[in-house]
Each structure stands twice: as C-alpha cells, then as structure tokens.
N, C-alpha and C positions, 0 to 999 in steps of 0.2 A: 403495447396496445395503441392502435391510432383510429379515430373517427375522425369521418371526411365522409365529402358528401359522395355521391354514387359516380362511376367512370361508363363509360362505354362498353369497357372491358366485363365491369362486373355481371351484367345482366343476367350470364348464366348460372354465375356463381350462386347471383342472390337466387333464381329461381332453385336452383337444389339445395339451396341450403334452405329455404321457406320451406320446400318441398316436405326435406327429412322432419323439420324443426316440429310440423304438424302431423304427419304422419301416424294414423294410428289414434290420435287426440278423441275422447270421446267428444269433448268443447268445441272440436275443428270441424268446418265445412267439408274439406279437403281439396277445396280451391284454393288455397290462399295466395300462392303462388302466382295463380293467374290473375289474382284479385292486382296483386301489386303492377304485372306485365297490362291488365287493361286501364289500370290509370296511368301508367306510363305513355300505350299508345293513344290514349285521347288527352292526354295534356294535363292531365290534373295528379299529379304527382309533384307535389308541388315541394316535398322534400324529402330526399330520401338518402339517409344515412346510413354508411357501412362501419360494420367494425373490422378492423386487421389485427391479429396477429403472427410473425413473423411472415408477412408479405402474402398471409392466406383470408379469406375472407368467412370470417365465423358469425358474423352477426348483422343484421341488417332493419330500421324500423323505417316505415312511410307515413308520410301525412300527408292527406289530400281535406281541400275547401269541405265543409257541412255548413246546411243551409239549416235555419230556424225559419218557421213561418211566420214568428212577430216582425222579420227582416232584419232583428238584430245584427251585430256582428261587427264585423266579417269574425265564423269560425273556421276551428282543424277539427278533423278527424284523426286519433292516431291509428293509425294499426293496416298491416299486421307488424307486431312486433316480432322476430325472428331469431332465434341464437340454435345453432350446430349443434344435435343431441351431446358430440364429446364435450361441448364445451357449456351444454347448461347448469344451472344451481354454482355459478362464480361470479355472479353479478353482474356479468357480461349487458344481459338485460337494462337493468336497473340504468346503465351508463349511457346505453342508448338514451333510454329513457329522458333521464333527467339532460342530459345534450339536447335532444331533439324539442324536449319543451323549452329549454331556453333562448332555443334557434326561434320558434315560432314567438314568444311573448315578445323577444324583443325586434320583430318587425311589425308589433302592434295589435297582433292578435285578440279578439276579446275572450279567447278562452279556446277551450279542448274539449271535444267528446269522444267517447271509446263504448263499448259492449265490449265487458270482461269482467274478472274475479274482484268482487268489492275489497278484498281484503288485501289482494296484491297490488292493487292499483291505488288504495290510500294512503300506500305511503309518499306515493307523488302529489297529495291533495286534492287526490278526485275525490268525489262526493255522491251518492245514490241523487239520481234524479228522473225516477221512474214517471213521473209529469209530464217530461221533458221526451220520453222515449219514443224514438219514429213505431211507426206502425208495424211494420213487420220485426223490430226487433225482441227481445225480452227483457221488460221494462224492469224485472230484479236484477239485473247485469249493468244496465245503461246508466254511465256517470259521467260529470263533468268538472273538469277545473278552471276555475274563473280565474282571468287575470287581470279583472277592474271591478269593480261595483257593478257593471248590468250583471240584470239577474232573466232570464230567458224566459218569456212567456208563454212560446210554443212549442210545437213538436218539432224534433230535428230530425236532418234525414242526411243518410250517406252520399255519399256518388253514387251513382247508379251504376258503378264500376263493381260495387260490392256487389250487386244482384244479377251478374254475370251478362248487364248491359252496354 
C-alpha cells in the first residue's frame, strides 16, 4: 500500500473510482466525482491523496480551503473521501484519513470540517458542531477537528465547488 499525493495520470482513475465508491449511496449526491474534477479545475484542491495497491489506484481523499465568517483560520474541508467498493471495510479509508489530516495540521492548519457520519468520523476527533454548520448543509452531520485552541464563532462554508459552482 502506498499514499502519495495525486499524478497527472490519475485523474481518471480518481474519477471512477469516486464514481463507483458513491454510487448508489442514499448519503451521496452523486456528484462527487465532479465535486473533486471542479476543485481541481478552479485551483482549490489544495490536497489530494491517492491510495495504490499493487500499481492500481483504489482510494483517493481531497481537501480543499473552508472559510469561517468570524475570519478565523485558515481551514480544510475534507472530503470526498473515496475507497473502490472491492476494496471497502479494510481501512483503506481510515489511512487516507488519518494521512491527509496530518499533511494538513502540519502546514499549520487551524482545523478540519467535513458533513458526514458522527460516529465514523470520531474516531479521527471530529466533533458535532451544528453552530458551526454552513447553511445549506445539515447541521446533525457537520463536524470539526481543531488543531489549536481557536474555537470558531461562525458559520463555515464549502467551496462553491461543492454546489456545482
């Protein structure tokens, strides 16, 4: 298993494998695919991690800038997070995961937001913070993980990559 950051090459890959990975999902959009191809063509894919096994590309997670309106910050947004239906429930995820949040705290990051399952997502230390939830999304899904002491006074908001702009 190797993670490294995203190639040239992969862009298809990532897209069918995001593709598969959601398909189907009653939780999924069923954009997601396109969510990660339009932060890539407007510049705000600001990390984007593949997983390999044996020289194939099975897993893949993005993070792109989220703004707070106290000005806080600078935050990530993760997601989507992506793993090959052959290859889900092996923690394939999880490795993403906990990679891609160490990639971001330690270029200083003040923290992480996601819309996702509170219970799969606390084990990396997100936290409910429905106070905190942008407007269009739904504020029992929307958590954060801090990586200092500020504590965020306003509402946060995605890229506008997420709302198919």
């Amino acid at each position: 298993m190797i993670i490294r950051n995203e190639l040239s090459g992969d862009i298809d890959p990532i897209y069918q494998l995001t593709k598969a990975a959601f398909e189907g999902r009653p939780y999924a959009a069923g954009d997601e695919q396109d969510v990660v191809n339009r932060l890539r063509t407007i510049g705000t894919l600001t990390l984007s991690l593949v997983l390999e096994i044996e020289a194939q590309v099975v897993g893949h997670i993005a993070f792109s800038p989220a703004m707070n309106s106290d000005g806080s910050g600078p935050w990530m947004a993760l997601g989507p997070v992506s793993i090959l239906p052959s290859h889900q429930c092996q923690g394939l995820g999880s490795e993403l995961i906990m990679e891609g949040l160490k990639i971001i705290e330690g270029q200083g990051t003040a923290g992480c937001i996601l819309t996702g399952n509170p219970q799969y997502y606390s084990r990396f230390g997100f936290e409910p913070a429905p106070e905190n939830s942008p407007v269009s999304e739904p504020s029992e899904y929307f958590q954060i993980k801090r990586f200092s002491s500020l504590v965020p006074q306003g509402r946060f908001s995605f890229d506008p990559a997420f709302y198919g702009e």
